[in-house]
N, C-alpha and C positions, 0 to 999 in steps of 0.2 A: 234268285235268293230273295227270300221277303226281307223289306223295310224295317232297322229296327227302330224300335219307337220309347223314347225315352222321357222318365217324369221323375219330378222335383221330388222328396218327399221330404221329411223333417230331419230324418239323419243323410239323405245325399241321395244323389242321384241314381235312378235305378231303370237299366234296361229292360225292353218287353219284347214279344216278336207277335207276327199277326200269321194268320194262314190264307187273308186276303179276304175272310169275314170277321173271324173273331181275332181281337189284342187281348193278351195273355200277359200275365209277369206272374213267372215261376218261383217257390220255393226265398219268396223275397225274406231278408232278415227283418225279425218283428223284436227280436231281444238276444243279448247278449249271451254265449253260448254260457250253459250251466254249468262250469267247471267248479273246482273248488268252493269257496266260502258259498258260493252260489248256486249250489246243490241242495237240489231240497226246498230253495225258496222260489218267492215270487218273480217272474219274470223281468227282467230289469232291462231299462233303453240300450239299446248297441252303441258302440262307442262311433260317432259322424264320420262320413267316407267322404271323399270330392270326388273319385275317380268313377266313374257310373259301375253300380255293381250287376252281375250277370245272371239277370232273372228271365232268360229262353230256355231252361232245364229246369226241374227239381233238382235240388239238391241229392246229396249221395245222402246213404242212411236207406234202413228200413224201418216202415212200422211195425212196433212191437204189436203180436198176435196175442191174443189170448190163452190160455193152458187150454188145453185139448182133453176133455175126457174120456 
């Protein structure tokens, strides 16, 4: 099992994983999720973690395709 490799950021600690060339972190939180009042606007800081967050996967979700003509 590779090494996880873990770093500071401004809102908290965030885990990565390597494949023995390249260190990766996944799917890291960059803003707070767009629920209510914050639908629609501008991207706003995540509320700080302590516990290291798990960024070896993207996240769940897909990206929205385009209409198909």
């Amino acid at each position: 099992m590779a090494p996880d490799y873990i770093v500071t950021t401004t809102n908290g600690p965030v885990r990565g994983s390597s494949d023995g060339t390249v260190r990766s972190w996944k799917g890291v939180r960059y803003a707070a999720p767009p629920t209510g009042p914050l639908r629609w606007r501008a991207p706003r800081t995540p509320e700080p973690w302590t516990d290291a967050a798990d960024a070896t996967r993207f996240g769940r979700g897909k990206a929205r395709q385009g209409r198909q003509a």
